[in-house]
C-alpha positions in Angstrom: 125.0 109.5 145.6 124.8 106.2 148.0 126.1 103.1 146.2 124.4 99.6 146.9 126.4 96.8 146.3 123.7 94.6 145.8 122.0 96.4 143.0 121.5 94.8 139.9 122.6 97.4 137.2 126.3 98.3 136.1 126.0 101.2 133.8 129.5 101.6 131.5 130.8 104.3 129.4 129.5 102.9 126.1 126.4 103.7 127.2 125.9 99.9 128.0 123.9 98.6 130.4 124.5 95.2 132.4 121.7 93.7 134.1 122.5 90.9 137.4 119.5 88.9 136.5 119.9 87.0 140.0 120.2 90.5 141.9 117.0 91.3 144.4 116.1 94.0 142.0 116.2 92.8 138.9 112.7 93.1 137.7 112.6 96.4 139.3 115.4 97.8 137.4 114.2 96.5 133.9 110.8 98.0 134.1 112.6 100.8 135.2 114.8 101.1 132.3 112.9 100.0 129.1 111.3 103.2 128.5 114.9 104.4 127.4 116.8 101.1 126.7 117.5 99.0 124.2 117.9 94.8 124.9 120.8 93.7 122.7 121.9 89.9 124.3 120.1 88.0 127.1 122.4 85.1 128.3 121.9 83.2 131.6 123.3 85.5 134.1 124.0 88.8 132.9 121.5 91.2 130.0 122.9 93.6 128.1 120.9 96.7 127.4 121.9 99.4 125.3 120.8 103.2 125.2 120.8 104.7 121.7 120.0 108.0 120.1 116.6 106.9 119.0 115.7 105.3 122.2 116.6 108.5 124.3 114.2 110.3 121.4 111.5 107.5 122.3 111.7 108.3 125.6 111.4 112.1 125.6 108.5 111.5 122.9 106.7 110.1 125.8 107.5 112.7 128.4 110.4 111.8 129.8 113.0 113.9 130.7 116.7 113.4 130.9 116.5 113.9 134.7 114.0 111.2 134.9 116.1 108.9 133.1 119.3 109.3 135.2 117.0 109.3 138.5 116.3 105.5 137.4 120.1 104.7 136.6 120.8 105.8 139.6 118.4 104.3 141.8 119.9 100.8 140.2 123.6 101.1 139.9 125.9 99.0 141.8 128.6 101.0 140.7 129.5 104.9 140.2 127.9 106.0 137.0 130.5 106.6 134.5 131.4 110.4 134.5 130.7 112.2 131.2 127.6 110.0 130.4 125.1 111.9 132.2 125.9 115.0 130.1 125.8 112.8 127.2 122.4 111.4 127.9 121.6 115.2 128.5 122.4 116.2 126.0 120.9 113.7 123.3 117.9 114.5 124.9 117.9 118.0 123.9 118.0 117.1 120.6 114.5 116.5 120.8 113.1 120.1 120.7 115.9 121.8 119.3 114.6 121.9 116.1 110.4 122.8 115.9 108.1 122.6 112.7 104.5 124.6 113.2 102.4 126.2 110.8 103.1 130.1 109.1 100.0 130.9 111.3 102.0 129.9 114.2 105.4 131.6 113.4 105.5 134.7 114.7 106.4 137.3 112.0 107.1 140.1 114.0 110.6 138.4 114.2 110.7 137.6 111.0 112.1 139.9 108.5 109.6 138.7 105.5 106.1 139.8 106.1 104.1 136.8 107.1 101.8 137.4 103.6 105.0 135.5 101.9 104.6 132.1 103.8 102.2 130.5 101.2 98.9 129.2 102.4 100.5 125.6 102.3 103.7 126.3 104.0 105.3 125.3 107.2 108.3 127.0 109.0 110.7 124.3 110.6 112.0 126.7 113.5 115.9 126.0 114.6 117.0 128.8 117.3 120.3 127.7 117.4 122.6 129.3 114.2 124.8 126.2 114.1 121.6 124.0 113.9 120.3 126.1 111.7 123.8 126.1 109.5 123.9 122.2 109.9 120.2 121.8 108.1 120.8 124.0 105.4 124.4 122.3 104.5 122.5 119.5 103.9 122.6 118.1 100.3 119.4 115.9 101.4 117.2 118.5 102.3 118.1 121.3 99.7 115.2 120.8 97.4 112.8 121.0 100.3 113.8 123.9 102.6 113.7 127.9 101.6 116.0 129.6 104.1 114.4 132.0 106.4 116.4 134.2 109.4 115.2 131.7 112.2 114.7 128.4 110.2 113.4 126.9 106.8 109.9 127.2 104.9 108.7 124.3 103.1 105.9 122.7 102.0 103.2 121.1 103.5 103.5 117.8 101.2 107.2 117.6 102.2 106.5 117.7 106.1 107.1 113.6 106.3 109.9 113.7 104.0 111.9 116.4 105.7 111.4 115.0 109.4 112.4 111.4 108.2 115.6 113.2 106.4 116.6 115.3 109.5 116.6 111.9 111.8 118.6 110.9 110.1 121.3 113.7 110.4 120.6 113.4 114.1 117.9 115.6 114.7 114.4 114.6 115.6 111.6 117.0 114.7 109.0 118.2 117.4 106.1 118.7 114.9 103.7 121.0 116.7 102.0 121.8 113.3 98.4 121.6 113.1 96.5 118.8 112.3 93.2 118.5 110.5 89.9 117.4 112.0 89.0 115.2 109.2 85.0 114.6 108.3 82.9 114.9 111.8 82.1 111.2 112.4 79.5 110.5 116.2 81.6 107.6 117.3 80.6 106.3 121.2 82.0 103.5 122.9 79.4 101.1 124.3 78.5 100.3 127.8 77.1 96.8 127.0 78.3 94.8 124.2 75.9 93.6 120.9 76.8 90.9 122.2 75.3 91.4 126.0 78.7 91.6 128.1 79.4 94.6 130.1 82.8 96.0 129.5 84.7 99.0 129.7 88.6 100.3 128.4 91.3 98.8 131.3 93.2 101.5 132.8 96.3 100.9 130.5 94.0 101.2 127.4 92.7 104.4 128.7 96.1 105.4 129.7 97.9 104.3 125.8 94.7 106.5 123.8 95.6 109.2 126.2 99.3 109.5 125.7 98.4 109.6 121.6 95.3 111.8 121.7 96.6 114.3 124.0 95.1 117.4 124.6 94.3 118.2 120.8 97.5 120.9 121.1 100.3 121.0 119.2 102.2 117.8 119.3 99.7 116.0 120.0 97.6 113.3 118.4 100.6 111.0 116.5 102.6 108.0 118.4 102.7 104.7 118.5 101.3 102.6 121.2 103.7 99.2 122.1 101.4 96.7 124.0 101.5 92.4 124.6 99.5 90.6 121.8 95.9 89.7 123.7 96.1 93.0 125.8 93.8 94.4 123.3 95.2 96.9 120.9 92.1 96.9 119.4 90.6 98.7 122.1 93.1 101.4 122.4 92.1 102.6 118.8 88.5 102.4 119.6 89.1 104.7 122.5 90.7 107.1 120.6 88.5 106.6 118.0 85.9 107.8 120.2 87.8 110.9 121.4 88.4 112.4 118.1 84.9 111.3 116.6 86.3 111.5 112.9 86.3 109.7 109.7 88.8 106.6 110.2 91.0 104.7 108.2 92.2 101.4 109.3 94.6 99.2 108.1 95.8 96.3 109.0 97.5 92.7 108.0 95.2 90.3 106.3 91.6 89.7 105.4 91.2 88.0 109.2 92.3 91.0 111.2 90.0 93.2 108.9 87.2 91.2 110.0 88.2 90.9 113.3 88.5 95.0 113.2 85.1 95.4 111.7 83.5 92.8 114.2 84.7 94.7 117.4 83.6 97.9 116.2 79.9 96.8 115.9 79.9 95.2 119.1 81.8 97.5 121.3 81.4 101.0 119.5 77.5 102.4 118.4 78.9 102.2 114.6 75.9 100.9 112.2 76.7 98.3 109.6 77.0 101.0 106.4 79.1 103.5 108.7 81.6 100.6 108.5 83.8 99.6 105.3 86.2 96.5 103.8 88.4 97.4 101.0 90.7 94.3 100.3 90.5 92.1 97.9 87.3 90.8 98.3 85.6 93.8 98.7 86.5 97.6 97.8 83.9 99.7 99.1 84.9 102.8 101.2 82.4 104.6 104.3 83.0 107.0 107.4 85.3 103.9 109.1 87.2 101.9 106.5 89.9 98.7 107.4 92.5 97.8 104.9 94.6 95.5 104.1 98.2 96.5 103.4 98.6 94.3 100.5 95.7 95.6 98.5 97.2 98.9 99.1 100.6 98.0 98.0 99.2 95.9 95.2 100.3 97.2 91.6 99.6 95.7 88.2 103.4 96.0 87.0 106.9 95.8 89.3 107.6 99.7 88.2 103.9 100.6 88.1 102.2 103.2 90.0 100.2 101.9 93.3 96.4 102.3 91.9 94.9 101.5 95.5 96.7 104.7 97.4 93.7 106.4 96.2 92.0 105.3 99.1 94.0 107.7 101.1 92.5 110.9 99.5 88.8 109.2 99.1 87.6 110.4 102.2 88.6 113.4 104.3 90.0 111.2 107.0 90.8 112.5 110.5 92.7 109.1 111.9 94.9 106.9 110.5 95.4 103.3 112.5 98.7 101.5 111.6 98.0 98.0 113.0 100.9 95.6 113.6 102.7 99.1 113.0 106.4 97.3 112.7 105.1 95.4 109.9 104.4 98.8 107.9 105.4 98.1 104.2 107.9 100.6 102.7 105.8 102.1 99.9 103.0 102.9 102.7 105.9 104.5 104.4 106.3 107.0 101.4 102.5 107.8 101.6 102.6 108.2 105.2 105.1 111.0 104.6 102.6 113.2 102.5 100.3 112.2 105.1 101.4 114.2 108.1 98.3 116.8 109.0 96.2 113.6 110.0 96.7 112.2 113.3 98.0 108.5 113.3 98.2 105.7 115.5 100.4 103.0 115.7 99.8 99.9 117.3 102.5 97.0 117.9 104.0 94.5 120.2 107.3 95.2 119.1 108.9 98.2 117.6 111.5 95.7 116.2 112.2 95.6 112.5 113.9 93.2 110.9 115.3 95.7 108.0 116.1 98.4 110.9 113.6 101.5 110.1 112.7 101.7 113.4 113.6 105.3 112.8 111.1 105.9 109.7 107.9 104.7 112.1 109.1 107.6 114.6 109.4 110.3 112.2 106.5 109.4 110.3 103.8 108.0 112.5 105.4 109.2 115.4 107.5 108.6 118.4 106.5 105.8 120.8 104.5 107.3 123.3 103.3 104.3 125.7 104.9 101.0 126.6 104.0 98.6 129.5 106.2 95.2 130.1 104.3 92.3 129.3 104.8 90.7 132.5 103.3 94.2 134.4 99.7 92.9 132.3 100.7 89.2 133.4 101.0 89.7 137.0 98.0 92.1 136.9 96.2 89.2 135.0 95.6 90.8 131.6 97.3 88.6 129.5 97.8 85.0 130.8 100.8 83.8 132.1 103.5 82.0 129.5 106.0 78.8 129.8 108.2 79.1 127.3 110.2 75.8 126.5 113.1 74.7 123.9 113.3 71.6 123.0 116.7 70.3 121.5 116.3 67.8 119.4 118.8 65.2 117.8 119.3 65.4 114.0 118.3 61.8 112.5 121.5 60.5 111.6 120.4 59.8 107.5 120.3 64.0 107.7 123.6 64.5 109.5 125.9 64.1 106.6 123.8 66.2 104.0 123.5 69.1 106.4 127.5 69.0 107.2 127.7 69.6 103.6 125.1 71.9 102.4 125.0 75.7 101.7 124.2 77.8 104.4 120.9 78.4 103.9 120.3 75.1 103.1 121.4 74.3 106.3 118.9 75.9 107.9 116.5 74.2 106.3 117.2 71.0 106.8 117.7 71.5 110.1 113.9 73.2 110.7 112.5 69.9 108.1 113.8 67.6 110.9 111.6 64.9 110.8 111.4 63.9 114.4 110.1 67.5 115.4 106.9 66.1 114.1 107.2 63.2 116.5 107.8 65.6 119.2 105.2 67.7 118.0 102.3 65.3 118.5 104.2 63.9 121.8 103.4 67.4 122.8 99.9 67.6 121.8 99.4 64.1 123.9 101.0 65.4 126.9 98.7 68.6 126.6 94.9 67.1 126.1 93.2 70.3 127.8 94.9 72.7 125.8 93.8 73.9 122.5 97.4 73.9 120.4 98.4 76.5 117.4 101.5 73.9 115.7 103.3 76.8 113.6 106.1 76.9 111.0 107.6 77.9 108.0 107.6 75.5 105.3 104.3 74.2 103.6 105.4 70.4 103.1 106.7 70.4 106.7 103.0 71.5 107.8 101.2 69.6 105.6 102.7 66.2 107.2 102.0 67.6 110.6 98.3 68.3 109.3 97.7 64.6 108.6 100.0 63.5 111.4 97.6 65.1 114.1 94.2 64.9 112.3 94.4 68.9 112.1 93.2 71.8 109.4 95.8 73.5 107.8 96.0 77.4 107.4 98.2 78.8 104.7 98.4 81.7 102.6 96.6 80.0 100.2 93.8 78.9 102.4 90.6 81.2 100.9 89.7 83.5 103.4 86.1 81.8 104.5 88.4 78.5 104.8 90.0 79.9 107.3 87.5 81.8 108.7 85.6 78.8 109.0 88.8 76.8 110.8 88.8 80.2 113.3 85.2 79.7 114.4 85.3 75.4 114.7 88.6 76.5 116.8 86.6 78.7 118.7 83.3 76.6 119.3 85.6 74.2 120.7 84.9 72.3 117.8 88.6 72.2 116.7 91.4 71.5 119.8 94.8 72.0 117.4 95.0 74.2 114.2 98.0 73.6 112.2 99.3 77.3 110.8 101.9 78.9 108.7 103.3 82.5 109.0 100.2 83.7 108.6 99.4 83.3 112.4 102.2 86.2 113.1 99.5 88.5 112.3 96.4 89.8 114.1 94.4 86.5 114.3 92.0 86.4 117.6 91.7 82.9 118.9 91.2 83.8 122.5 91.1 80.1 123.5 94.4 79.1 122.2 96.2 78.0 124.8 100.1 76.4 123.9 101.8 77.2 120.9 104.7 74.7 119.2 106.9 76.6 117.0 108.4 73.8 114.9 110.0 76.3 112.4 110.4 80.0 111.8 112.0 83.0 109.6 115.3 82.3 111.1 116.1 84.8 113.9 113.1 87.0 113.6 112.5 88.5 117.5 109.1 90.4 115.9 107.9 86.7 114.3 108.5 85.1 118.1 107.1 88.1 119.8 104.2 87.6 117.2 103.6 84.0 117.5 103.8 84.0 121.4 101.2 86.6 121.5 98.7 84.3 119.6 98.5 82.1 123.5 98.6 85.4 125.7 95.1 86.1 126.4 93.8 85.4 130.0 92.0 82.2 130.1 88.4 83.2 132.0 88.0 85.9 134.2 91.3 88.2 135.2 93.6 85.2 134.4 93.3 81.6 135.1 95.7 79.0 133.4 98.7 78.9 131.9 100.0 79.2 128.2 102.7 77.0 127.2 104.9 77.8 124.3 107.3 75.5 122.8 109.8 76.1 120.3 111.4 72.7 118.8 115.1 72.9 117.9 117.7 71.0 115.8 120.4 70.7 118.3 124.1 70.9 117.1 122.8 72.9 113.8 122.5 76.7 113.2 118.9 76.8 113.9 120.0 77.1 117.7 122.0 80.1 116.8 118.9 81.3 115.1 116.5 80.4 118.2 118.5 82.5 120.7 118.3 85.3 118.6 114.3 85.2 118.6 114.4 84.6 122.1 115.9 88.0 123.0 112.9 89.9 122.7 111.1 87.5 125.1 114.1 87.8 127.8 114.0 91.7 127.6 110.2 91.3 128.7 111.0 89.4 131.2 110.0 85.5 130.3 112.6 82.9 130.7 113.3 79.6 128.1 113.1 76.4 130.5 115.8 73.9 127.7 115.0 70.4 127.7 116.8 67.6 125.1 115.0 64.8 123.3 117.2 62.6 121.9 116.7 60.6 118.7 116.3 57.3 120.6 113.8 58.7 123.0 111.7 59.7 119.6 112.7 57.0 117.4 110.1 54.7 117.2 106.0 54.7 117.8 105.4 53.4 121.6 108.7 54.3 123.0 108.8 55.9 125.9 109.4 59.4 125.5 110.3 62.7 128.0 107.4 64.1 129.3 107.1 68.4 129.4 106.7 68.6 132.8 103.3 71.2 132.0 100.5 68.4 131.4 
């Protein structure tokens, strides 16, 4: 194999990888190398990806091979690739496929000793060639009370088909699940030419490319996976597609009240879906029909802490063909249980991020299923998809009445008062003056923080606590044009459409969360007029010299390992102090 010295990529024995970010091929490698790759630190000079287990398992989910995967290590290496780690990457690989799970139907009996009468109508056969496998799975304290030992593998039952798969990832073994899955209730769902609202459209190639990867050819394996696409690249739209593929009963669910609406209002304008084909249940409104969006709160709403979940009914009201996990990485864990009894309907995740900040990355592949499309956001930004992003930190002093108390306070407490600094809001509406085109999303964390910048910049406030037509109402002056700058709490991390929005300032956050940045960057990333146009600016404000920085490049790693880059500017207390001074201007006006 030819070595290039100027190749960006330095692949070690720990199954590291070391990205030359200044290298000629750079952006090549990185595209090249996210299908199977992990980001795990993105300093100035040199990223740090690492290949895991599970992201090897991700990768052959989606049809890669292992040969496919050392092809693109070494079409990037500057060195000699380590030697051993090829057959280790092999052979993690073929773990996937080692161990099978199909129906009794599919098993053929003539190789089994029992005749195939004694697989109960609800029974599947998890199928393990291999005798030490085999030996492995039934050692397993874990999976005793699920499996009944046959000569090639295990019978269990169909209700424990979620549960066994999420068990045996762990061990180290991901399932291929080539069982059947049912049709659901026959539901004539067709995808518009022209909009109910008179545009012409039509799925983008990736769209049509994501549904495909999921839907497959309706054989076995097909029809689960998650789908990881750029906020504003229209998610939506790949469920519709596949949506109309399958043309079954649906059940969505999603993160709030907004993104219900905002569900229910695509599919009558882009799909031929009447009114009363088309359901809410949340809080405001329980009614189920052939397409039904929910909210995962109503669903994990119980009347008592130990009480039993009364709203999971709605997953047996209907024969449903489709499930839709939108905002997939946000899935709560009691849906997760249910999602494990729910494994002969074909599901669809939809995300940004497969990040999780409590690290069950692992439970969304076994259960809703491996990822099976990804494209870099900056492929869709240079394509024009998604508009393209500045992303700026700005440092900012600590007043020095705060400096004292925050060199003494608890740790968390720390944080806090470091993300309450008063002069962000300063800075905040310094950034709204140097920006008068834009229309601004100001988002934090903590209500009192808002609540001054509300007042501060003349602007509505969104909180959890804002009724649903309040902020419904805010959306629509926002989008009339009748509102330039919302002021928004955590709530705008989830499925909100505001396709004007235009710069974002993150005064304050859930400490490192990469999902809540990837989230909140998103809300600016939809192309400004046709195939593009201007910029987005994104601006995160910073305590310097406090732990919030530590915090900030933390939430900043997802956004390197895409490919955007944090421009750092300081504003010092003087600069801010007082109303008239001069202060720094963003550079981005």
């Amino acid at each position: 194999m030819a070595i290039d010295p100027a190749n960006p990529l330095i692949v070690q024995s720990d199954r590291t990888l070391l990205l030359d970010v200044h290298a000629p091929k750079a952006e090549e490698a990185r595209i090249a190398i996210m299908p199977f790759a992990e980001l795990e630190k993105s300093p100035e000079h040199i990223h740090t990806f690492k290949i895991t287990p599970l992201s090897l398992w991700n990768a052959a989910g989606a049809g890669f091979t292992a040969e496919a995967v050392i092809r693109a290590l070494e079409a990037y290496t500057r060195f000699p690739i380590p030697q051993g780690i090829v057959e280790a990457f092999t052979d993690t690989m073929a773990r996937y496929g080692k161990i099978r799970l199909v129906s009794a139907e599919q098993f053929d009996s003539r190789q089994e000793e029992a005749a195939s009468a004694s697989h109960p109508a609800d029974a599947l056969c998890l199928i393990a060639e291999d005798r030490a496998v085999r030996a492995e799975i039934g050692a397993a304290k874990s999976l005793e009370k699920y499996l009944q030992k046959t000569d090639r593998g295990f019978r269990l039952r169909l209700a424990d088909r979620g549960t066994v798969k999420w068990e045996l990832i762990k061990l180290g073994w991901p399932v291929h699940d080539e069982a059947p899955l049912a049709d659901g209730e026959a539901l004539d769902c067709e995808l518009r030419r022209i909009s109910a609202s008179g545009r012409a459209f039509g799925p983008r190639d990736y769209q049509k490319e994501a549904a495909a990867s999921v839907a497959g050819d309706g054989g076995p394996g097909t029809g689960f996976g998650v789908v990881v696409l750029p906020c504003g690249s229209g998610k939506t739209m790949v469920g519709m597609v596949i949506m109309a593929q399958i043309k079954t009963n649906t059940l969505v669910l999603t993160t709030n009240v907004a993104a219900v609406h905002q569900w229910i209002n695509e599919l009558l304008d882009k799909t031929g879906l009447r009114a009363e084909q088309i359901a809410e249940y949340t809080g405001d409104s329980k009614a189920v029909a052939p397409v039904t969006v929910a909210t995962y709160q109503i669903l994990t709403w119980r009347p008592a802490k130990d009480g039993d979940f009364p709203h999971f009914q709605l997953f047996r009201a209907r024969p449903w063909g489709l499930i839709i996990y939108d905002e997939v990485h946000l899935l709560p864990a009691p849906v997760f249980r249910v999602t494990a009894e729910l494994q002969a309907v074909r599901r669809l995740g939809l995300t940004a991020t497969l990040i999780r900040e409590d690290g069950a990355e692992e439970a969304v592949f076994s259960l809703v299923g491996p990822k099976r499309y990804d494209v870099p956001w900056k492929t869709l930004e240079e394509k024009g998809w998604i508009a393209e992003a500045c992303c700026t930190e700005i440092r900012i002093d600590m007043p020095e009445s705060l400096k004292l108390p925050y060199a003494v306070a608890a740790p968390r407490e720390k944080y806090r008062i470091a993300s309450e600094n008063p002069l962000k809001e300063i800075a905040a509406r310094q950034l709204v003056e140097n920006h008068p085109q834009d229309h601004i999303l100001v988002i934090g964390q903590y209500i009192k923080q808002l609540e001054a910048l509300a007042r501060l910049l003349n602007a509505p406030l969104v909180t959890g606590k804002t009724p649903n037509a309040e902020r419904e109402r805010i959306y629509q002056a926002f989008k009339a044009g009748k509102r330039r700058i919302i002021v928004v709490s955590k709530v705008a991390n989830f499925a909100i459409d505001l396709p004007d929005a235009s710069m974002a300032v993150q005064v304050s956050g859930s400490f490192g969360s990469r999902q809540e940045e990837a989230q909140r960057l998103g809300r600016i990333l939809r192309p400004k007029g046709e195939k593009g146009g201007r910029n987005s600016y994104f601006y995160t404000l910073v305590s310097r010299y406090t732990v919030e920085e530590d915090f900030a490049a933390n939430r900043q790693k997802f956004l390197a390992e895409q490919g955007y880059k944090y421009a750092i500017q300081h504003w010092t207390a003087g600069e801010l102090g007082s109303p008239g001074t001069a202060y720094p201007k963003s550079g981005a006006g």
